[in-house]
C-alpha positions as CSV (number, residue, x, y, z in Angstrom):
1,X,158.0,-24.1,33.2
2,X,155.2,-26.8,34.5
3,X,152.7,-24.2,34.1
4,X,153.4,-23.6,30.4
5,X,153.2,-27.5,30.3
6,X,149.9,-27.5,31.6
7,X,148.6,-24.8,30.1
8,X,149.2,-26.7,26.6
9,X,147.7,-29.8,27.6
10,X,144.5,-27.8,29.0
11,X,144.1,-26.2,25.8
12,X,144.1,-29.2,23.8
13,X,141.7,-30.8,26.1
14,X,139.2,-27.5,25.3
15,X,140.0,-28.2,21.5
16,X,139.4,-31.7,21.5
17,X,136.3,-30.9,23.5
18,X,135.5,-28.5,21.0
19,X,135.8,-31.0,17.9
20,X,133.5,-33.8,19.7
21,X,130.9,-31.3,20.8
22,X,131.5,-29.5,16.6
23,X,130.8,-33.4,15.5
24,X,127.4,-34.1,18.1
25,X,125.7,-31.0,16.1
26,X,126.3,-28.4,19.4
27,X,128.2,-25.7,17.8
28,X,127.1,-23.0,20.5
29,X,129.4,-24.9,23.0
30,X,131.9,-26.1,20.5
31,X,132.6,-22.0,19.6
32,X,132.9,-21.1,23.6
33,X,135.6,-24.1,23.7
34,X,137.7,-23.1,20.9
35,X,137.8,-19.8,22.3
36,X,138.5,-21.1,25.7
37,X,141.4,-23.4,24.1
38,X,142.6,-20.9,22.3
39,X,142.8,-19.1,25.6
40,X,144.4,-21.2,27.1
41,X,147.4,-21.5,24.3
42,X,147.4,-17.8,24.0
43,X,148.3,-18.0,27.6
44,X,151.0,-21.5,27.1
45,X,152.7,-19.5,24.4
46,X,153.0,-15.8,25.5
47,X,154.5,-17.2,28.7
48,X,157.0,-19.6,26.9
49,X,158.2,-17.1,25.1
50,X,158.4,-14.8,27.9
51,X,160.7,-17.4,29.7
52,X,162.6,-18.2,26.5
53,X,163.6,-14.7,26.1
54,X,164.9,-13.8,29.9
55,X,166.8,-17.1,29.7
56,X,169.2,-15.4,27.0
């Protein structure tokens, strides 16, 4: 389960990355981030559900 954990907080770092780089006027790298954060939460969430459903 501490890989879903990190996952999560990796992907927000991408956003967040994403939102300062949106805001200094680079949007070629804020787009890759975004995609890269949403990656990563793809990947946090499709797991975490995976786990949720074999612990029933």
């Amino acid at each position: 389960m501490r890989h879903v954990y990190v996952r999560g907080i990796l992907s927000l770092i991408w956003i967040v990355a994403a939102v300062v780089s949106g805001i200094s006027g680079n949007f070629e790298m804020a787009a890759l981030y975004l995609v890269l954060g949403g990656v990563f939460l793809y990947s946090a969430y499709a797991t975490w559900k995976k786990e949720k459903k074999g612990d029933k």
